[in-house]
N, C-alpha and C positions, 0 to 999 in steps of 0.2 A: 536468147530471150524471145517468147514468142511473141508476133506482133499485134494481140489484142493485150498481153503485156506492156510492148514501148508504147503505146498509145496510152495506154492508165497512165505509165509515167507522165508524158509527156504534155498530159491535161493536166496531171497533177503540177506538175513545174510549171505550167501556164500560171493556173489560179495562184500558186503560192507568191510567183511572183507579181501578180495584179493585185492580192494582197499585200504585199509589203510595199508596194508604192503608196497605196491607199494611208497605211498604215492603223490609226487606232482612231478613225475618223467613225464616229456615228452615224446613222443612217436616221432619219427625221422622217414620216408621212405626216401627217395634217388635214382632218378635216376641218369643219366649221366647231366644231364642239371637241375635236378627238384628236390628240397626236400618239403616235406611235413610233417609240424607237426601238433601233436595234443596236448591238453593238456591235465592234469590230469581228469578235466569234461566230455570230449569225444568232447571238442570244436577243429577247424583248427582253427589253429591263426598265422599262417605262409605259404605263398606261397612263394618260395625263386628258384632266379632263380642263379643258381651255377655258371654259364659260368661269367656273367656281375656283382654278389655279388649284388644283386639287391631286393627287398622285396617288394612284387606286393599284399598282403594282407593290405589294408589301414585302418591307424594307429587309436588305437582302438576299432578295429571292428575284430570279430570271429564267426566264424559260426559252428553249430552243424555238426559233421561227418554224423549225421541220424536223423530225427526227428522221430517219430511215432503219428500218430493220431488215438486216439480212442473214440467214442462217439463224434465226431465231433470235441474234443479238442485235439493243436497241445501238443504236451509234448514231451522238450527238456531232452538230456541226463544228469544227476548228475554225472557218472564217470565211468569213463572205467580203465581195466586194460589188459593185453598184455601176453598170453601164447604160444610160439612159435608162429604160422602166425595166431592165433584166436584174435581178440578182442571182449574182454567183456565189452557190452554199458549196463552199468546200467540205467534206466529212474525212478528213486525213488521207488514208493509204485506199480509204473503199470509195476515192472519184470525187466527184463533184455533180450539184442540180444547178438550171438553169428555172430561176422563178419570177415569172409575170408580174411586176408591183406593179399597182395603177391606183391614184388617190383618185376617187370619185366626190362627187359634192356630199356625201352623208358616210361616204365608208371605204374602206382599204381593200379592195382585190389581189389575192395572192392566188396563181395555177402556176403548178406544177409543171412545164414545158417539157424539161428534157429532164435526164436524170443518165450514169455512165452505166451501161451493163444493165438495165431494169429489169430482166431476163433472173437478175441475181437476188433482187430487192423482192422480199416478202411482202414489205408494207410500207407507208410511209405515214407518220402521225403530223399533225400538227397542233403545236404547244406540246402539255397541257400549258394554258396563259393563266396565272394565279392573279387572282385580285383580290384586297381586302373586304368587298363586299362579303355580307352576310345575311341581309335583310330579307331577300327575296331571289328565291333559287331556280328560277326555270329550267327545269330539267332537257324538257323537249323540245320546247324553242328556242335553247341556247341564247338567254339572257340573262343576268342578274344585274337585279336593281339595289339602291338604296332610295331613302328621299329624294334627293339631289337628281343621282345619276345613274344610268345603265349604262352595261357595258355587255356587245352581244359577239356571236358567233353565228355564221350561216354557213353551212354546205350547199354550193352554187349549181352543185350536180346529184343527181342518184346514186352515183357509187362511189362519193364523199361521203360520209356515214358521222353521225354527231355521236360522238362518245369517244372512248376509247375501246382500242382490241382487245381488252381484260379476257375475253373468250372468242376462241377460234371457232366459235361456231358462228361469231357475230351476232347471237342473239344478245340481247340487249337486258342487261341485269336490274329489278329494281331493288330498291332501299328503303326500309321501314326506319326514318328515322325520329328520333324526341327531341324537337326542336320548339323554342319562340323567342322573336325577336332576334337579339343578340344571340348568338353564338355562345358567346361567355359566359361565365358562372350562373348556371342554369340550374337551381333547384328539384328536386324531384316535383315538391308540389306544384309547379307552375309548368312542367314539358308537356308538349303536343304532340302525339304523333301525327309524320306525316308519311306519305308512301311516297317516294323519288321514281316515277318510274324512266329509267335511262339515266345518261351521265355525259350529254351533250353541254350542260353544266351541273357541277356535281358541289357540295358541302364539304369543307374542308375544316382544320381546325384555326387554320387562318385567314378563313373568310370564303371563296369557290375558285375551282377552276373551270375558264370551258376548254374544249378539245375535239377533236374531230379527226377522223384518219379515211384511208382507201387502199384498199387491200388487191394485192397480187394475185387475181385467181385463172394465170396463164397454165396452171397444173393441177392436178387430181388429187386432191391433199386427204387423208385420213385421218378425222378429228372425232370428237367427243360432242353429239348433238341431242339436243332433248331426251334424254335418258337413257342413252346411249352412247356405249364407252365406246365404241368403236364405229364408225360411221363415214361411208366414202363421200366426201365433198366430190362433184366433178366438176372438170374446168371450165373454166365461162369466160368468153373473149369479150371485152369491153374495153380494151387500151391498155388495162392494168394499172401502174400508178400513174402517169401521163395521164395530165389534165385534171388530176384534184387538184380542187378551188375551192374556195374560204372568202368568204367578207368578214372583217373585222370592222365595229364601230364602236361609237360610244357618244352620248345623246343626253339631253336631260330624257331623268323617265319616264315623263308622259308624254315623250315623243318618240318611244323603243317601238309601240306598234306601229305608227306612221312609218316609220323608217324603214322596218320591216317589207314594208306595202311596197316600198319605192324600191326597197334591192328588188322584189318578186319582177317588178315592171321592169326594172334595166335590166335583169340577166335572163328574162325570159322564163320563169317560173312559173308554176302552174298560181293563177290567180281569180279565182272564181267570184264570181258576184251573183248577187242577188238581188233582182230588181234591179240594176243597175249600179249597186252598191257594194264594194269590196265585201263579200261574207263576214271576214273576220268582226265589220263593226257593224252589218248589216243587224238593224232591229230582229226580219226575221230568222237570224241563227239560231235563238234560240225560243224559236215558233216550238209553242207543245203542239201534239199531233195526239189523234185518235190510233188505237190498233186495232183493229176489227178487221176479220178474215170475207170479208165481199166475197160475193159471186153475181153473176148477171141477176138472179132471182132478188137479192137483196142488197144490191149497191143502192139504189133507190134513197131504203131505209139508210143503209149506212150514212150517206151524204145527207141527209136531214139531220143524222144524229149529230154529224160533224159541225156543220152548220148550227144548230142549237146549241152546241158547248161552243159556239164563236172562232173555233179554229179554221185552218184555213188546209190542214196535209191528213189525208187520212190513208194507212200504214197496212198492208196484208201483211201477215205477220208468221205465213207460210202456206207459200205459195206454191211451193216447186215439188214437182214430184222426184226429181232428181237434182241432182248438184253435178256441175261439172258443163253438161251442156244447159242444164238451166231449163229442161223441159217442163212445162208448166202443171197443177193439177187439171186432166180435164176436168170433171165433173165441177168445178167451178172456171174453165178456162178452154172451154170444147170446142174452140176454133184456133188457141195456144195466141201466138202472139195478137195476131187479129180481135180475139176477144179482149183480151188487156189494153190493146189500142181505144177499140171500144168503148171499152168501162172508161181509159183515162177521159177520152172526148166526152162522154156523159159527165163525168165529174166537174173537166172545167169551164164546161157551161153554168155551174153552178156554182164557180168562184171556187172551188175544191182542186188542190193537187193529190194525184196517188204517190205513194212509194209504194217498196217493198221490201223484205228480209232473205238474208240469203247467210251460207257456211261460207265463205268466199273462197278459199281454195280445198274445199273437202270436197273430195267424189264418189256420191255413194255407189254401193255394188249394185247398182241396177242402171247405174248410165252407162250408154254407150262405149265412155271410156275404159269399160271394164267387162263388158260383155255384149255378143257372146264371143267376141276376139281381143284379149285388154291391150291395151296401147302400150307400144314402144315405150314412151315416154312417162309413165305412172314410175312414180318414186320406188327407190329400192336403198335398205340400210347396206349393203353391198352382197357380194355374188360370190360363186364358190362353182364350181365343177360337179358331177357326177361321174363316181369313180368305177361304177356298171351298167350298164343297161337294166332300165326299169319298163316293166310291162305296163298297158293301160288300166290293169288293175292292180298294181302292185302298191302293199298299203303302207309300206318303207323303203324309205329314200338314201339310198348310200352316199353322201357328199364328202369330199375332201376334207373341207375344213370347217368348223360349228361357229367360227369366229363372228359372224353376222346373223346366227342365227337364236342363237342360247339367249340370247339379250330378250329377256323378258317383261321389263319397263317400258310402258308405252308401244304395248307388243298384243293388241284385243283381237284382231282378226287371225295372227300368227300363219300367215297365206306365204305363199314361195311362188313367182314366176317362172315357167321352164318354155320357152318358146313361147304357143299359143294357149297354156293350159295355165292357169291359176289351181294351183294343189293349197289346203289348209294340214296342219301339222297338230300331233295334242304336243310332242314335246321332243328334246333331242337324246339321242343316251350320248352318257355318261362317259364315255370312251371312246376310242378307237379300235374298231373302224364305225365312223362317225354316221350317224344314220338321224333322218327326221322319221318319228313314230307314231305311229296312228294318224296318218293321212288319209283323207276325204280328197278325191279325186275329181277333175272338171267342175272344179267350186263356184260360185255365180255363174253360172249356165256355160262355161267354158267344154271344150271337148275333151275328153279324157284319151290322151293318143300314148305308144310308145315310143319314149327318147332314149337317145341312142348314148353311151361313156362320152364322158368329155364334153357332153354340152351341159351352156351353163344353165347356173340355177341361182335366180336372183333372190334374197328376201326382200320383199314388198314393203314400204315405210304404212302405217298405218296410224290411227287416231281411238282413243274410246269413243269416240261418237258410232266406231263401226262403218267407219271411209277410210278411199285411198286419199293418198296425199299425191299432187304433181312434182314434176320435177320442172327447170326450168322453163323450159321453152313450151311445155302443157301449160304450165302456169300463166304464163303472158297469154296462150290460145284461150283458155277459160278465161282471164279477164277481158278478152276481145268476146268471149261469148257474152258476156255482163253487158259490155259497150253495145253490141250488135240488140240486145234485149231493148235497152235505153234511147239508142237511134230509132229504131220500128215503133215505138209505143209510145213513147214522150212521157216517159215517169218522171217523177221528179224530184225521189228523196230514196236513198239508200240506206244500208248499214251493211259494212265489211266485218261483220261478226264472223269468227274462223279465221282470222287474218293468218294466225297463226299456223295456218293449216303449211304455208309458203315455207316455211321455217324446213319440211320436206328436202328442200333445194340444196341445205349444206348453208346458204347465205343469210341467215337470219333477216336483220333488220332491212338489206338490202334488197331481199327478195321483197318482201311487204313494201316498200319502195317502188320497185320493176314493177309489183303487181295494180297499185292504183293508180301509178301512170301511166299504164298500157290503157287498162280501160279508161283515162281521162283524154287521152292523147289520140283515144278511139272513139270518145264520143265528137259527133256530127255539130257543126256550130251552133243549131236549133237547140240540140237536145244538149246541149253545156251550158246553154242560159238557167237560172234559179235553180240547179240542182243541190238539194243538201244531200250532204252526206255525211254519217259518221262509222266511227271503228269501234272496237275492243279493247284494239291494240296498237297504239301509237309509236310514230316514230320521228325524227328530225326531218327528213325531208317531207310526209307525209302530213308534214302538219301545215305544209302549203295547199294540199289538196283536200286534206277533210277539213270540213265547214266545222264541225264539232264533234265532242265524245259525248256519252250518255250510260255510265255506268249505275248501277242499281238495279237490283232485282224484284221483283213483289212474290214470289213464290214460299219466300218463307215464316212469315206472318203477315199481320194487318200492314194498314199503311202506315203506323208510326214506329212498327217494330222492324221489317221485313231491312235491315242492311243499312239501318239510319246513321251509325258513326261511320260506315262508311261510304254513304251520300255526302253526308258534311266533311266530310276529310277531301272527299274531292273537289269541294269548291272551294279550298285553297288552291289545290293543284292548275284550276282553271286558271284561278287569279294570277299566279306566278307564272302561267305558261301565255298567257294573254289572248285566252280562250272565250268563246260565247260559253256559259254557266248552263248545266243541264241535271236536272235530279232523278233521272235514269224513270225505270218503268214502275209504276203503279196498275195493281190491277183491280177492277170492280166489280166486288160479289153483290149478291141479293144481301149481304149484309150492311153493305158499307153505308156509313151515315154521312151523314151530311154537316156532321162534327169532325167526323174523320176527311171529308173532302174538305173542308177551309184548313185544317189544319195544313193537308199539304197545300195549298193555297197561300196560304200566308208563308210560307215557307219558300214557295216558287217567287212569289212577289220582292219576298229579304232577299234573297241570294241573285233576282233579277233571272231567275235560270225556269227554263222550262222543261218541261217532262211529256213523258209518254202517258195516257189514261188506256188500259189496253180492257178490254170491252166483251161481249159478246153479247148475241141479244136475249138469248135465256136469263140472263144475268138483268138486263136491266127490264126487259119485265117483270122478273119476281122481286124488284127491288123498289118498295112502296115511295123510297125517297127520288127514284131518278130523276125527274123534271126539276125539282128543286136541285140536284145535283149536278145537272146539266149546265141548268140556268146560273148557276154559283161559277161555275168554269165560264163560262161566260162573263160573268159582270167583272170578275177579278181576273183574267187574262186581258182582256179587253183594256183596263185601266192599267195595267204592267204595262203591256205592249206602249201603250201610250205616255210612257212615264209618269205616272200618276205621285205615284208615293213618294214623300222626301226622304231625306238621306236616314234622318232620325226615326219615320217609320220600319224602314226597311231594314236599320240595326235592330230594331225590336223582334223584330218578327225574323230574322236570323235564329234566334234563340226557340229553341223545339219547345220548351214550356210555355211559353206566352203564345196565345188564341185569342182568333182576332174574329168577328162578320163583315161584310162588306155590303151593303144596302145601298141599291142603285139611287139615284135621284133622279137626274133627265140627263140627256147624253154628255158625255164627256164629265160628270159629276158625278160623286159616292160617298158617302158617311162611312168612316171608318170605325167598328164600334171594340174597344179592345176587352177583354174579358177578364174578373179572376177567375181562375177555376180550380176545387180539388176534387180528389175523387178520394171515396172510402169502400170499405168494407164490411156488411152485416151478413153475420153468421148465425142460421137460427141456433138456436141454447133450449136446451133441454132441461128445465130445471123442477124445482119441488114446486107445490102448488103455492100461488101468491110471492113468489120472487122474480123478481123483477126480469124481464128478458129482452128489454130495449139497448138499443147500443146510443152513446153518445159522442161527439167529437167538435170539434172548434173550429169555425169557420171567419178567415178575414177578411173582409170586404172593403176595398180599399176605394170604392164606388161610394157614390151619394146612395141614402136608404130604397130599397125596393124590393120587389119581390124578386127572388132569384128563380133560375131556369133550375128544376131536380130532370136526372134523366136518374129511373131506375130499372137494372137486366137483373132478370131475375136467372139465375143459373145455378143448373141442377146440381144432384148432389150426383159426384163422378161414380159412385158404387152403387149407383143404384138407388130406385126410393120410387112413390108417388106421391111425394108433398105438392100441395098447389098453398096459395096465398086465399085467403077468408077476407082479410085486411088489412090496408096499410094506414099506418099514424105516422106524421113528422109534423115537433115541436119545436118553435124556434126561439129560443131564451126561455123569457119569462110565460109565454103565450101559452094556453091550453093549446095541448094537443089537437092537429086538426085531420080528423080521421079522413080517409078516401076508403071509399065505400067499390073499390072492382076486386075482382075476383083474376090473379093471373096465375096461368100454367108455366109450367117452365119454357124459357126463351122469351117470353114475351117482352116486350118493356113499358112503362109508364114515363111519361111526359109532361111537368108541371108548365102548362104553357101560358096561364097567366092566374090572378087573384082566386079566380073561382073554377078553373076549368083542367084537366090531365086529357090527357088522350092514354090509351094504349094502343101498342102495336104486336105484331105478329114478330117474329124472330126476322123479317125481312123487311121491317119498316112501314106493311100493310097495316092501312089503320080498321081497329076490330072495333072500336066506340069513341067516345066522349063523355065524359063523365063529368055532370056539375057538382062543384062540395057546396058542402051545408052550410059553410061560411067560408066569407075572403081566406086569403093563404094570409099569414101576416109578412110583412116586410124585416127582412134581415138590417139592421143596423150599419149606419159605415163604420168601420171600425172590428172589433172581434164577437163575436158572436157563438153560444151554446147551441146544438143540434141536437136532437134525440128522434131516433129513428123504431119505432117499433114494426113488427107483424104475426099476424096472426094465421098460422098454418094446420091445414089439418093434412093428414095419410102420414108415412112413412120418410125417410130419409134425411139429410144434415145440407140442404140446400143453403146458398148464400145469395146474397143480394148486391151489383155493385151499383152504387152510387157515384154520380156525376152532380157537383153543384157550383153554378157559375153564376156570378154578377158580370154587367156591363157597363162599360167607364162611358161618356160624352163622346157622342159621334164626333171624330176629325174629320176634318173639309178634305177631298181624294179630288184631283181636276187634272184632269187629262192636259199634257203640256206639245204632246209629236200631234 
């Protein structure tokens, strides 16, 4: 027998016999709020919440304190026994672990110490821990609550990882799922979607579990990553499973985030503040910020703009002329860091922080890391030989094997490494003998040389954005460039958009992990005070170091179209994750009204979440409403920040159809004025002479009687036409018609702004007149009310008209409480 054999025995005879002295005795923790047993096996079979006598482990059902997988199979514990704070996890014939319990005043520490043979051990999980909660799922922060009670999971380290291994890539799966409330008998007409992103705790059918593991990566594994079946992980030395750590607690639930706060500070966590305030509940986390691209010429302006919308962070929103080392635009940064130092010190003299926007781990082919010599360490989906000598013109590549290369998902650049040359490829044949074809030689400025049989030839991992990806240890150096940016300048708001980019590594969620701790762990004690920061792309440990997410895009309609069920779907996600609330990015044309700015206003104020206004200044010069749309961001962030609104405002105004104004009074004071509003549509009609070509429609006014606000756009017809408007009539009930005497071309709009008076504007809210009517407008009715809208058009074409018409309810008292 060999002698790392009598030793497995002879551990194994140890424990077996420690166990059966012990015999079938429970193992008891105990916090203040939270006991936790295990059984004689090394199963939990108790979550017990102390305060309510209440048992949230559903009946039946136990999970392993630790699994270990080795050789691919999972292999649960046979039995533990208990020597002052060590527990001994027997796992049968594959050994025994040595694990660290320690009750702390709010939660259970469990690490991993020793474990027999880890050399052998793939992975080791911990749980999954089933509870019957259901109510409320945090995916990322690894908690679920009910009324009563939460009950959490934390990963104590980075390369503890919140989820489970479902995928050897460790990227981290999310889940569209139709949930509300209960779990149970859930109707079609009543499910919600939500997106899960991760499964640090996950939705079950018996209420959730959390989980969390730490993976083996002492060897070179070949797995299946981002769209690619074949892909070489390489090793990475970090202990291996030695030293995963877990806190387990359980709380009432409005005390899961506090608790949180206090694991960060005993195990040494990244815990950032603001103002002196933990982030997570700091007011400013979910500060909205301007985006505007500054430069020396017009920071100036930009920091007035910022200043006049009441903000306090204003955001270059693409800065860099490269990625990777982070070198900046000259032509708005022509001394590079020195000028953005600069800019930030002119800023905060005027009470202004800068940020900035970056790809966090993409490196375009113009940085250094890639030309005109590319770096050792730039990612590769794995390597292969060349089976002849190629000349420095030779436009086909003879390799061994096409196994890393054929892979054409997530394949944009299609570039191959060979020593100092970056060669691009159109495609591979078919067969054997295996050749890349139609290659472009000395690609991003590299040298075109000849290599010699036998040397190798990497495929390069790449991105559609048209960048390399790093591999590990680039990875960490690029986030140290990000840090070294943030120490020199003193910026002081982020976004790790491209998170994803890490995912390069082979370590998914882990990498993203490694990468904003490097740069946090890099930045200078100065430049760590008030820094926000947010991602894309979240993960369990990560979500100690970003301050907030801010997902939404404005690029694909207006502001109430552009990605709004999926702005509102994420401010549950914030809520269950125990997140500062953000409504992602808005952007501002010469169009934008100042209907559409309260709208998202009132929106930001219900969900308490703040947003990006992204800007430029062409835009808000052609934009007749800016100052009023400035000053509106102003009066209504100003009173949010301050906690103005009650609980029952802010449910209201949750709801995307209910429109609200907000009318200053003296400081720390506002009228809330809430609105009805609907909107129609008038088609001109073509009809015989003396038939009628007015439209009519029903208006309810659930307001005391007055005159309502009319907004009408006049928009053309899409095939073409010259129709313009002669004139407009709107009757209300019983009232003669009350003509308005302008004359509009298409895009223009009219504006009923009070009894006697309309305005028109330009297609960008430039006012072109003022027009008095011939008589008062009359007052709509509270209650239901008759519309008839006529016009009279002369030229060609089938133009329409749309209609906005809104009443306003009694100003609410709005008073600032921070």
């Amino acid at each position: 027998m060999r002698i790392h054999q009598i030793k497995k025995y002879m551990l194994l005879l140890a424990g077996m016999i420690s166990f059966l002295a012990v015999g079938a005795q429970e193992i008891h923790f105990s916090t203040i709020y939270f006991r936790l047993t295990i059984d004689s096996k090394g199963f939990i079979v108790s979550l017990y919440d102390n305060l309510n006598r209440k048992e949230y482990t559903p009946r039946d059902f136990s999970a392993p304190l630790l699994t270990i997988r080795s050789n691919g199979q999972y292999i649960n514990p046979t039995g533990i026994t208990q020597s002052g704070n060590i527990l001994r996890v027997a796992f049968g014939k594959n050994g025994m672990a040595d694990i660290q319990a320690e009750t702390r005043t709010d939660y259970i520490r469990f690490e991993l110490q020793a474990i027999d043979y880890p050399q052998e051990i793939d992975l080791v999980v911990w749980g999954p821990f089933p509870t019957i909660i259901d109510e409320s799922i945090g995916e990322n922060v690894g908690v679920v609550k009910n009324q009563q009670f939460a009950i959490g999971i934390q990963a104590l380290n980075a390369k503890t990882l919140g989820g489970y291994p479902s995928e050897e890539s460790d990227i981290e799966p999310s889940f569209d799922i139709f949930q509300t409330g209960s779990l149970a008998d859930i109707s079609e007409e009543t499910k919600t979607k939500k997106q899960y992103r991760g499964q640090t705790a996950k939705v079950t059918d018996f209420g959730s579990i959390l989980q969390a593991y730490t993976r083996n990566r002492a060897k070179t594994r070949e797995i299946s990553n981002w769209d690619h079946t074949n892909y070489i992980a390489p090793s990475y030395e970090d202990g291996g499973v030695l030293g995963s750590t877990i806190a387990l607690f359980g709380c009432p639930q409005e005390n899961a985030l506090e608790t949180i706060g206090k694991i960060e500070l005993a195990e040494g966590l990244p815990h950032p503040l603001i103002d002196g305030v933990w982030a997570k509940i700091s007011p400013q986390a979910t500060a909205s910020y301007l985006i505007m691209n500054f430069n020396g010429d017009n920071l100036d302006d930009a920091i007035k703009l910022t200043k006049k919308a009441g903000l306090r962070y204003l955001y270059h929103g693409d800065p860099f002329e490269t990625w990777g080392h982070f070198r900046l635009k000259e032509s708005a940064f022509p001394q590079q860091h020195k000028s953005l130092k600069n800019y930030v010190s002119q800023a905060e003299a005027q009470g202004v922080d800068l940020g900035i926007h970056t790809l966090s781990g993409f490196i375009t082919t113009n940085d250094s890391y890639v030309t005109p010599v590319p770096d050792r360490r730039l990612a590769k989906v794995g390597q292969s030989m060349l089976t002849s000598e190629i000349t420095a013109d030779a436009e086909e590549i003879p390799i061994e094997s096409p196994l890393f290369f054929n892979q054409m998902k997530n394949n944009t650049l299609k570039a191959v490494v060979i020593g100092d040359e970056i060669i691009r490829y159109q495609t591979v044949s078919t067969q054997a003998p295996w050749k890349l074809i139609g290659c472009v030689r000395g690609a991003y400025g590299t040298q075109s040389v000849t290599h010699k049989k036998g040397t190798t030839i990497g495929k390069l991992m790449d991105h559609p954005y048209k960048v390399f990806l790093p591999d590990a240890a680039l990875a960490d150096e690029i986030a140290t460039n990000l840090a070294d940016l943030f120490n020199e300048t003193g910026l002081k708001q982020i976004s790790f958009d491209g998170l994803e980019g890490v995912w390069s590594t082979g370590m998914g969620q882990y990498a993203r992990a490694l990468f904003t701790k490097a740069w946090y762990d890099n930045l200078n004690p100065t430049a760590k005070e008030n820094i926000i920061n947010d991602a894309s792309n979240p993960s369990h440990f990560n979500w100690h170091i970003n301050t907030r997410y801010n997902w939404g895009e404005p690029w694909y309609a207006g502001f109430r179209e552009s990605q709004t069920q999926y702005r509102l779907m994420n401010q549950d996600f914030y809520r269950r994750n125990l997140l500062p609330a953000m409504l992602g990015w808005f952007s501002m044309s010469p169009q934008t009204s100042i209907e559409d700015t309260e709208w998202l206003l009132a929106r930001a104020a219900g969900f308490d979440a703040g947003f990006a206004f992204n800007v430029n200044f062409d835009a808000v010069i052609a934009n007749g409403q800016a100052d009023t749309i400035f000053h509106a961001i102003k009066h209504w962030e100003s009173a949010r920040m301050a906690g103005a609104f009650t609980a029952a405002q802010k449910l209201r105004m949750m709801d995307i159809h209910n429109e609200f104004h907000l009318q200053p009074l003296s400081p720390g004071k506002w009228l809330l004025y809430p609105y009805a509003i609907q909107r129609h549509e008038y088609l001109r009609k073509i009809r015989q002479p003396g038939e009628p070509v007015n439209s009519e429609f029903e208006f309810k006014n659930p307001f005391e009687a007055q005159v309502p606000i009319i907004i009408v756009n006049f928009i053309p017809d899409p095939n073409g036409g010259d129709a313009v408007i002669e004139e407009l009539s709107i009757a209300v009930s019983n009232h003669d018609a009350v003509k308005i005497p302008v004359k509009m071309a298409p895009f223009q709009r009219l504006k009923l702004i009070n009894e006697k008076q309309v305005q028109v504007f330009d297609r960008n809210w430039k006012l072109l007149e003022t027009v008095n009517l011939s008589r008062p407008f009359p007052k709509v009715a509270s209650g239901m009310n008759n519309l008839s809208i006529d016009a009279v058009f002369t030229g060609e074409g089938l133009p329409k008209l749309h209609l906005e018409i809104k009443t306003a309810g009694k100003g609410e008292d709005v008073t600032a409480h921070k």
